[in-house]
C-alpha positions as CSV (number, residue, x, y, z in Angstrom):
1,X,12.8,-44.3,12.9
2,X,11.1,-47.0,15.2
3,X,14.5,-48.8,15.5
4,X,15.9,-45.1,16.5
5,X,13.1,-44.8,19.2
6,X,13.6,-48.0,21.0
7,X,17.2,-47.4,20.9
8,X,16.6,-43.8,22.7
9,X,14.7,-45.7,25.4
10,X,17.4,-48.5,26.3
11,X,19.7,-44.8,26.8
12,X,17.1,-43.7,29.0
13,X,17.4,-46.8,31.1
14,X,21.2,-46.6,31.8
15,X,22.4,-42.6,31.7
16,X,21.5,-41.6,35.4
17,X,23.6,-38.2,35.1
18,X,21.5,-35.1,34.9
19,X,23.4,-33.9,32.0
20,X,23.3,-36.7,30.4
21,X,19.4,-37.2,30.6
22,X,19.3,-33.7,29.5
23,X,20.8,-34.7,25.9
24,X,18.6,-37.7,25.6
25,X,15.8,-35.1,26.2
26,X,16.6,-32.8,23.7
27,X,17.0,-35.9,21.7
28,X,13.7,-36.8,22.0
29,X,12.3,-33.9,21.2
30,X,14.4,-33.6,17.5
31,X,13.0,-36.8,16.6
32,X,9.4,-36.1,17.5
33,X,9.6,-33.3,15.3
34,X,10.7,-35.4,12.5
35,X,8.4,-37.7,13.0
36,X,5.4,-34.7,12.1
37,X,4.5,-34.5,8.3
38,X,6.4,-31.9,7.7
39,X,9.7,-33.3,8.8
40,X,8.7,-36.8,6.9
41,X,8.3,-34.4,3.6
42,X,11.6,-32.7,4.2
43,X,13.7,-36.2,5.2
44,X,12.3,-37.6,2.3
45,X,13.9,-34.7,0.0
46,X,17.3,-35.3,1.8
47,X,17.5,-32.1,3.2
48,X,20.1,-31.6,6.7
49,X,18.9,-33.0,9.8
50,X,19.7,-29.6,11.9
51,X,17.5,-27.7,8.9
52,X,14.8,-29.5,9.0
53,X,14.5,-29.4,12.6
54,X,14.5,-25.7,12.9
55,X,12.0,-25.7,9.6
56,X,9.5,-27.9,12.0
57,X,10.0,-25.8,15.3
58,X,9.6,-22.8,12.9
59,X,6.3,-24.1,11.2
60,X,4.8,-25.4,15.0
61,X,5.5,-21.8,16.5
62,X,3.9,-20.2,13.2
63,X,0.9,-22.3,13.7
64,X,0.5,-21.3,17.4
65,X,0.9,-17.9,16.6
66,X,-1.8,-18.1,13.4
67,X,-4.1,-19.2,16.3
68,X,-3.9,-16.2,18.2
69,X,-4.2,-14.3,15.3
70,X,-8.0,-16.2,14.4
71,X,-8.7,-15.2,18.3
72,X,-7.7,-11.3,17.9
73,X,-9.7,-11.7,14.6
74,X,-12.7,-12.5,16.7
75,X,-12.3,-9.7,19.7
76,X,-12.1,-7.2,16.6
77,X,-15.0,-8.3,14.9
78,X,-17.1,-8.7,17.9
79,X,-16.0,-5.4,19.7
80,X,-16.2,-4.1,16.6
81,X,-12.9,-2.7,16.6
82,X,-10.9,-1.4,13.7
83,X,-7.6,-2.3,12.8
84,X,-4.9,-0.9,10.3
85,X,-1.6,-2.6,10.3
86,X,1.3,-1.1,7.6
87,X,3.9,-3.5,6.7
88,X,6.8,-1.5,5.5
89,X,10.7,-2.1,4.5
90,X,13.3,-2.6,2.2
91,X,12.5,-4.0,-1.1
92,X,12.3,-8.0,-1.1
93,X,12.5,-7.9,2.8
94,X,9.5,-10.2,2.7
95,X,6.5,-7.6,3.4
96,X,4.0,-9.4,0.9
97,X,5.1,-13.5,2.5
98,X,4.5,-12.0,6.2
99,X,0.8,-11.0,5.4
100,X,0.7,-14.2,3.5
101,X,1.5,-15.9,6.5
102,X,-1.3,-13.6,9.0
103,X,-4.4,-14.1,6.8
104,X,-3.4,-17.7,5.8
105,X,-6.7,-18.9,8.4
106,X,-8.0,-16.0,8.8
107,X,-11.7,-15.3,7.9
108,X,-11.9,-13.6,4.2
109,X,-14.6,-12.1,4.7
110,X,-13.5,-9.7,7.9
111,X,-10.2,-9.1,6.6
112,X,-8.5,-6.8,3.5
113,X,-5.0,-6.4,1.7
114,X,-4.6,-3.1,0.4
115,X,-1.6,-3.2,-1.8
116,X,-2.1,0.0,-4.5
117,X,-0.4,0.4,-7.1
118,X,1.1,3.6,-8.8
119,X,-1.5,6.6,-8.4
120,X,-3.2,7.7,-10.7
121,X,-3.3,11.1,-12.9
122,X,-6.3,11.8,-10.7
123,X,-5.1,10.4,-7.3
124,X,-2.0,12.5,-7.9
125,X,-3.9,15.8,-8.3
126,X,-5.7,14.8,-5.0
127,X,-4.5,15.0,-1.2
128,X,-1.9,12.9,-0.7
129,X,-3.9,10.6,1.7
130,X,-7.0,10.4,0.5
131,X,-6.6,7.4,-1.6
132,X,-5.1,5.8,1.3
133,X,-8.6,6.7,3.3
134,X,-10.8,5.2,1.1
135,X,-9.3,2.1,2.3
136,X,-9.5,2.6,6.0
137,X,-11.1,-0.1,7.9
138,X,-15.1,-0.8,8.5
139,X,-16.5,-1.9,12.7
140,X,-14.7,-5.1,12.7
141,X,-12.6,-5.5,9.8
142,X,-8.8,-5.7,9.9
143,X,-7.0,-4.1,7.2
144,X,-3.5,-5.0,5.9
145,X,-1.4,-2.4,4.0
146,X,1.3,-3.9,1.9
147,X,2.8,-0.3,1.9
148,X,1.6,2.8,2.7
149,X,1.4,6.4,2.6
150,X,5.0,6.2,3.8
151,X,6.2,5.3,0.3
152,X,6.7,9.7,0.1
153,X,9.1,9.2,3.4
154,X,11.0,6.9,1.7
155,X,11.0,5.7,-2.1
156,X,9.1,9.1,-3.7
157,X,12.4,11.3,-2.2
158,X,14.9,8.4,-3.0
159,X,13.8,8.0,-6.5
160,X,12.7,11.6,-7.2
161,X,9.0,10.7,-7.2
162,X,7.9,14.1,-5.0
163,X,9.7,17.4,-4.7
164,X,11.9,18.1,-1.4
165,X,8.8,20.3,-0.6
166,X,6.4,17.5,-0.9
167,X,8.3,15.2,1.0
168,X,8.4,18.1,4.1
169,X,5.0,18.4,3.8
170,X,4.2,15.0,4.4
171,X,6.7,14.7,7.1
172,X,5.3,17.7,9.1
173,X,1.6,15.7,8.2
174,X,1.8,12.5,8.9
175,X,2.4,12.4,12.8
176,X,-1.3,14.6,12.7
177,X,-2.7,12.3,10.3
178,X,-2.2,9.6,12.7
179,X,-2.6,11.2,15.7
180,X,-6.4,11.9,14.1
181,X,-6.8,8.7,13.2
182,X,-6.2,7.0,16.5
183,X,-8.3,9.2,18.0
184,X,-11.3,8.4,16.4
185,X,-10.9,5.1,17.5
186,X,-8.8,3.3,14.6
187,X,-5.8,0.3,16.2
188,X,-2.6,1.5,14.4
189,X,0.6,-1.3,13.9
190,X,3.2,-0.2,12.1
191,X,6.2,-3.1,11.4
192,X,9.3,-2.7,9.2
193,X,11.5,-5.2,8.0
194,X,14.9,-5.3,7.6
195,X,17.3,-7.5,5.8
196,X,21.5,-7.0,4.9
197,X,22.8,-5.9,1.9
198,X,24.1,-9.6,0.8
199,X,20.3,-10.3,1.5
200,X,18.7,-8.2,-0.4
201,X,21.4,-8.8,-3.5
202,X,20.7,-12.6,-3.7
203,X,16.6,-12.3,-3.3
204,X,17.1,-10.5,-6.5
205,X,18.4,-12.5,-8.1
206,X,16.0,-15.1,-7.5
207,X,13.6,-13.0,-8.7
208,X,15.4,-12.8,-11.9
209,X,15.5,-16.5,-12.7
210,X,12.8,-17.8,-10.9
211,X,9.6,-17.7,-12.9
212,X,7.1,-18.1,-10.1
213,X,9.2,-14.6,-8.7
214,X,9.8,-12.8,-11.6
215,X,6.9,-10.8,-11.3
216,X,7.8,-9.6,-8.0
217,X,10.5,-7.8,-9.9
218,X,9.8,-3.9,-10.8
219,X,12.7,-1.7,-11.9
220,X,12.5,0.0,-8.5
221,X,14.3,-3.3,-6.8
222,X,16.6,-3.0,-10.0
223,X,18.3,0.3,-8.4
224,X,17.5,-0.7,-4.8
225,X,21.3,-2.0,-4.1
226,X,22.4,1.5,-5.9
227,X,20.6,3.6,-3.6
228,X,21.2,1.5,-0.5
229,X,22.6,4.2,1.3
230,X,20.4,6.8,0.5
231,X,17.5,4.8,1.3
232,X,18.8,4.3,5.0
233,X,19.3,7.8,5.5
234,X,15.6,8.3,4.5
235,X,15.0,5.6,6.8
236,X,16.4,6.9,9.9
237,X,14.4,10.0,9.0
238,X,11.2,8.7,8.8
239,X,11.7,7.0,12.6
240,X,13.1,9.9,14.2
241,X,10.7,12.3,12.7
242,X,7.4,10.1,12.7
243,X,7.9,8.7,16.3
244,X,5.3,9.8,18.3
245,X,4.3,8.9,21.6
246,X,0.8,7.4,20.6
């Protein structure tokens, strides 16, 4: 690498041309980024020089970001702000590995996940939302939903989990609900992610023979590619019907 260096720096001394300094430049920069740790670690598992630059720039820009985030952390604790982010999307679109990545520094104990699981006999006798509001953030406390009381605008209807009158009733609900909701003073982010067909199909199967994934694997991802289409349509619903200008 040294060798590589000093033989960038006899370039540098003999291309005069602007594009030509340009390359050297952008030369420069590759090899710095493979001279972090990361790019060591990933050189030294013989992975493609092109890959493991963009896996570098990728990580640097992550940690950037992941330092705002610890700053917006601290404005909502100190304001005393509350904050509700739902993370949303197709199934194995990387909801649960993007909130890995947001609370990775964050402070524990000003942060929660709220990821529920199947309601119960009780919680499904109840209003639809209210186990959702029990998990509402505190003064200063961030919470992240790893989905949502948007599961019944999507995957109830798609898998026949509510009635079609259920659904409409949520539908007509929900733009109040959150309308009420930011009104009393709560911060409301709502992302969805997206990934292809092809995607989707081979995450799956990593699932299936990975051991460290398998869990991630419910028999709701096994239909997922069946119901593809269906699930867009429901899709496009809930954003053209749930759009609000607040």
């Amino acid at each position: 690498m040294k060798t590589i260096f000093q033989d960038l720096e006899s370039l540098k001394e003999h291309v005069k041309d602007k594009e030509g300094k340009a390359i050297i430049k952008e030369l420069e920069k590759s090899f710095q980024l493979l001279r972090t740790k990361s790019g060591l670690s990933q050189l030294l598992q013989k992975k493609k020089l092109a890959k493991i630059i963009r896996n570098v720039e990728y990580e640097q820009e992550l940690t950037q970001l992941q330092v705002e985030l610890i700053k917006l952390q601290n404005w909502v604790y100190e304001n005393k702000k509350r904050v509700m982010i739902i993370f949303e999307g197709r199934d194995a679109a990387g909801k649960g590995g993007a909130i890995k990545r947001f609370i990775q520094y964050l402070n524990p104990r000003k942060f929660r996940v709220a990821a529920l699981p199947k309601p119960t006999e009780v919680e499904t006798g109840q209003f639809y939302f209210q186990r959702y509001f029990k998990h509402l953030p505190d003064p200063g406390e961030i919470v992240f939903f790893d989905r949502s009381w948007y599961n019944r605008a999507i995957v109830e209807p798609v898998y026949g989990f509510c009635t079609p009158e259920q659904y409409e009733k949520f539908m007509k609900e929900v733009p109040e609900i959150e309308h009420a909701l930011i009104d009393d003073g709560i911060i409301l982010i709502k992302f969805w992610f997206s990934i292809s067909k092809e995607t989707q199909q081979k995450r799956f199967k990593e699932r299936m023979t990975n051991p460290l994934k398998h869990w991630k694997l419910s028999p709701v991802d096994q239909k997922a590619q069946e119901m593809w289409d269906k699930i867009t349509y429901y899709k496009e619903e809930m954003f053209s019907r749930t759009h609000t200008s607040y």
